[in-house]
BAFI-3210 file (N, C-alpha, C; in Angstrom, 3 decimals, decimal comma, padded with zeros to 6 digits):
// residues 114
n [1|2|3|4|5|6|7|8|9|10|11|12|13|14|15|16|17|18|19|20|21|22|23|24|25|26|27|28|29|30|31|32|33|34|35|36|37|38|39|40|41|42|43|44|45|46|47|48|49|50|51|52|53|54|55|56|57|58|59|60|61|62|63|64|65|66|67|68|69|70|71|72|73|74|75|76|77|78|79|80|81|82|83|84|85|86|87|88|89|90|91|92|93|94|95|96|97|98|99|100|101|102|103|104|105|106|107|108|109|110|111|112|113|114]
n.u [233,176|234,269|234,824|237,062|238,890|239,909|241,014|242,757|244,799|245,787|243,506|241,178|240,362|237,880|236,080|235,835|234,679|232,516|230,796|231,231|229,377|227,160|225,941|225,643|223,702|221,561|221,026|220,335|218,270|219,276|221,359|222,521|224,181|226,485|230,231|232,913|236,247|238,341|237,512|237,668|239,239|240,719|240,174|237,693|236,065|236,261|234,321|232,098|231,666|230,796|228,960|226,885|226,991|225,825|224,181|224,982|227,356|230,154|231,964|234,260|235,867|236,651|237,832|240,267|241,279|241,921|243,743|243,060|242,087|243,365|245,186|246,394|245,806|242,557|240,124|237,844|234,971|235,771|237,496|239,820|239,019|238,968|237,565|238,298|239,081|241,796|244,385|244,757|246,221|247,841|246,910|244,486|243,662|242,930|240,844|240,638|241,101|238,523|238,828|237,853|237,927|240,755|241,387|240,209|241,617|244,722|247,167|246,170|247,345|247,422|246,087|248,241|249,044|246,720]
n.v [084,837|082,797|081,320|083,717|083,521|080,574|081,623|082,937|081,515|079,502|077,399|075,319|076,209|075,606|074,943|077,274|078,960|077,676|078,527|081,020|081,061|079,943|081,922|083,610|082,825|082,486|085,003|086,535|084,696|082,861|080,911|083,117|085,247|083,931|082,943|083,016|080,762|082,417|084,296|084,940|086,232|087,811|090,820|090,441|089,186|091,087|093,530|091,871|090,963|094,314|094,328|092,433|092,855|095,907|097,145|096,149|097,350|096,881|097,489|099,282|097,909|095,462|097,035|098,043|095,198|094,249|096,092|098,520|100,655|103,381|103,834|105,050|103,445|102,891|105,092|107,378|110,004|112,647|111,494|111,472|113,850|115,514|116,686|114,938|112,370|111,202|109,579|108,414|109,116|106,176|105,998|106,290|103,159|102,161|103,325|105,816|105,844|106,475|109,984|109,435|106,973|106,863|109,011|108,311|105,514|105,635|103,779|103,122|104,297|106,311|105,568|105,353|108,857|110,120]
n.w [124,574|125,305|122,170|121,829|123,804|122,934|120,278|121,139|122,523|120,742|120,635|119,507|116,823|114,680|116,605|118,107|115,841|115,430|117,655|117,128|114,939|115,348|117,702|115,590|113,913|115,423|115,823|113,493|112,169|110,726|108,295|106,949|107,826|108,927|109,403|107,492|108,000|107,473|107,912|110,960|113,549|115,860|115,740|114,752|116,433|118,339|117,161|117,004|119,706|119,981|118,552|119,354|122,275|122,805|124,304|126,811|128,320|127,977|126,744|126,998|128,906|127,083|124,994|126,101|127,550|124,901|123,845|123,121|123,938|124,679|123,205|119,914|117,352|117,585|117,371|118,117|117,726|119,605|121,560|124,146|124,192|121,697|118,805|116,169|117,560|119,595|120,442|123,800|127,475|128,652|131,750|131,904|131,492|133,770|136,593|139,004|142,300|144,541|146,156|148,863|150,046|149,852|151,581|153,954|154,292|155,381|154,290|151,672|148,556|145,612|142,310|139,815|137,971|138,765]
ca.u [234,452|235,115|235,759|237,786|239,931|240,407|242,109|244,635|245,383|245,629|243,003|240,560|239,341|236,395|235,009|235,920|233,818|231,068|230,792|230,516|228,144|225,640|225,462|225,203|223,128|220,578|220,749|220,362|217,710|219,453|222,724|222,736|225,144|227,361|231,214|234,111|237,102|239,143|237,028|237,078|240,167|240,364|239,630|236,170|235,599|235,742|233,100|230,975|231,238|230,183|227,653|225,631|226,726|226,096|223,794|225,194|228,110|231,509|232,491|235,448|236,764|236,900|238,808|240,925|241,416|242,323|244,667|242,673|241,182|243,486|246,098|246,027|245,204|241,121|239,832|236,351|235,129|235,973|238,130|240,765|238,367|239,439|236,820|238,481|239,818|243,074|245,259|245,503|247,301|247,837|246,711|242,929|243,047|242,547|239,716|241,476|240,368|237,746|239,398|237,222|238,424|242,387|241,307|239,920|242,611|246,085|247,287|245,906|247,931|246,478|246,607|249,546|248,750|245,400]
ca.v [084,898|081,022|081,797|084,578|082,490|080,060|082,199|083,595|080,030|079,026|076,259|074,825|077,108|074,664|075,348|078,644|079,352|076,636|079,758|082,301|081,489|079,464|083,151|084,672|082,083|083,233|086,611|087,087|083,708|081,693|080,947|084,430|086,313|082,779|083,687|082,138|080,853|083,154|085,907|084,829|086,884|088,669|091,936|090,335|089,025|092,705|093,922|090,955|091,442|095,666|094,196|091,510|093,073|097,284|097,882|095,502|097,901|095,449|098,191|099,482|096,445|094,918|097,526|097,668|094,097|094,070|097,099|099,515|101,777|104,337|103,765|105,686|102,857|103,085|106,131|107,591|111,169|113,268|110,282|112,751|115,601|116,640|116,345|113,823|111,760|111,132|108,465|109,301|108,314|104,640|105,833|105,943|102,263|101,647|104,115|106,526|105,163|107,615|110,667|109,613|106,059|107,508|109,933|107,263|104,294|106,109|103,121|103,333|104,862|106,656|105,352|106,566|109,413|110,755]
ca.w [125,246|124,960|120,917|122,025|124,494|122,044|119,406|121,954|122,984|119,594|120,665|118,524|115,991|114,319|118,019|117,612|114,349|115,375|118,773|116,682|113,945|116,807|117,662|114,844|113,383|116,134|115,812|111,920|112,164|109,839|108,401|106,139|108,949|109,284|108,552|106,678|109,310|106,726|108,758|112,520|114,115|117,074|115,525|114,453|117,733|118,796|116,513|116,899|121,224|120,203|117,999|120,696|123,720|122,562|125,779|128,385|128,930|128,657|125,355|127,399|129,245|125,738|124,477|127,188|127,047|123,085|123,997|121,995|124,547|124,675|121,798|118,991|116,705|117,516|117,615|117,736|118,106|120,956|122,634|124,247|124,436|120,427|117,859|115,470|118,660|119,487|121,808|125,404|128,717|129,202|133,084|131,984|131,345|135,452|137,678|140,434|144,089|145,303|147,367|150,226|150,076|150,214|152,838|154,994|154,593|154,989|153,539|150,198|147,371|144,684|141,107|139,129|137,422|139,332]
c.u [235,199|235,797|237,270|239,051|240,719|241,634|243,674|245,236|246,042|245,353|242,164|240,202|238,234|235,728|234,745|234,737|232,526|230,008|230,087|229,316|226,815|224,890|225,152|223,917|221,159|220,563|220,103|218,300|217,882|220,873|223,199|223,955|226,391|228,644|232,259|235,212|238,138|238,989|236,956|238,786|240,402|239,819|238,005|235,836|235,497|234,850|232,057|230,088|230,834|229,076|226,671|226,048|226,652|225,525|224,139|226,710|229,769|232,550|234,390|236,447|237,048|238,058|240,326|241,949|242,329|243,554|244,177|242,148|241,828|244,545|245,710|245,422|243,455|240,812|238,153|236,061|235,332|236,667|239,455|240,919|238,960|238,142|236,807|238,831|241,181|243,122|245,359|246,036|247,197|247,190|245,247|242,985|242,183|241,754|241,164|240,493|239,681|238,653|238,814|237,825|240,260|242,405|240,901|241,018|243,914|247,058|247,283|247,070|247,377|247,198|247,703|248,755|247,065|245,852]
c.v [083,572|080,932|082,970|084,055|081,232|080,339|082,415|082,304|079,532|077,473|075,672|075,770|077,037|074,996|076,726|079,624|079,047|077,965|080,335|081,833|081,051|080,951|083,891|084,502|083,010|084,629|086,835|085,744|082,744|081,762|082,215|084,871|085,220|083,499|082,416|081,594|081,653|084,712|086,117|085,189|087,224|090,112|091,737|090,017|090,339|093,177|093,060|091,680|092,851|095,673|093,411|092,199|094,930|097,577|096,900|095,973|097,340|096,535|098,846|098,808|095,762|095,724|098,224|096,354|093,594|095,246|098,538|100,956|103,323|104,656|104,610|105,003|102,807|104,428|106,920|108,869|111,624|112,337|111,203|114,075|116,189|115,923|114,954|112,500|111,267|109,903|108,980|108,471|106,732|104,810|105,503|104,385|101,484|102,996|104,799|105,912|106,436|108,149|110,041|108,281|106,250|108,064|108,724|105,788|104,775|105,217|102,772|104,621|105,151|106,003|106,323|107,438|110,768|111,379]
c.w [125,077|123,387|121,089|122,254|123,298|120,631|120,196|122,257|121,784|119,683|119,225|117,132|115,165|115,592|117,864|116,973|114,653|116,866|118,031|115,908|114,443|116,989|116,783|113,898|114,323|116,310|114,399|112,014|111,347|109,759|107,543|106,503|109,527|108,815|108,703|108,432|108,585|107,805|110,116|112,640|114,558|116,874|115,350|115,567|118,515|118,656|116,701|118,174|120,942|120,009|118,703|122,201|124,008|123,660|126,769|128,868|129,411|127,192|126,031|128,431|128,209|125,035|125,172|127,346|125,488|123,180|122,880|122,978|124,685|123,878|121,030|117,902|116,502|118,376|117,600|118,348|119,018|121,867|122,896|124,384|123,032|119,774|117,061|116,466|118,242|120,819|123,362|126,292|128,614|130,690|132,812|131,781|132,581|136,119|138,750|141,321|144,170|146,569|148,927|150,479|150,438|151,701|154,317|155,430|153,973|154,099|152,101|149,487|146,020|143,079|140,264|138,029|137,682|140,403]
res [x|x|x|x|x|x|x|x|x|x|x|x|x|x|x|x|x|x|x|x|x|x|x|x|x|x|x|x|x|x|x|x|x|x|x|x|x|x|x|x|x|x|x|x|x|x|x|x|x|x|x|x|x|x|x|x|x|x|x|x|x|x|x|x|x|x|x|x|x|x|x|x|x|x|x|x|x|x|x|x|x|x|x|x|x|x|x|x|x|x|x|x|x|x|x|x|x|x|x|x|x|x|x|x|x|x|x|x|x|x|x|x|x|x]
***
């Protein structure tokens, strides 16, 4: 995330790079899996975070985040309930409040679109 931050800032990007390939360096066990700064971009920082963090569950705050989650630009099967997937609402990017939570604090207002 600190490489990440950095790009959008347009902070360091030698830190940047030196981030990623630390990690990648330790993942692969050497420098094999190291990458160019031709190749460090926010799109790769996407794939990297799917690729070290696939079971710790951050896959749709990330894409969310990157604005991909419900765009048409990334797509992956059945996203939209169609086979090939398709784009859907901008409302899924935020949870509806639990009915029981509404029902209990008149106050509350339900997310747009739920």
């Amino acid at each position: 995330m600190y490489a990440e931050a950095l790009l959008r800032s347009n902070g360091d990007r030698n830190t940047a790079l030196t981030l990623v390939n630390d990690l990648r360096t330790r993942a692969y066990g050497d420098v094999s899996g190291n990458i160019t700064d031709a190749e460090l971009n926010l799109a790769f920082i996407l794939d990297e975070r799917a690729r070290e963090l696939y079971w710790e569950g951050y896959r749709r705050t990330d894409l969310i985040r990157f604005g991909q989650f419900t765009n048409g630009d990334y797509v992956w099967q059945w996203k939209g309930n169609t086979k090939d997937g398709i784009a859907t609402l901008p409302m899924y990017n935020i949870f509806p409040i639990p009915a029981g939570d509404v029902s209990a604090n008149p106050k509350l207002v339900q997310n747009p679109g739920y």
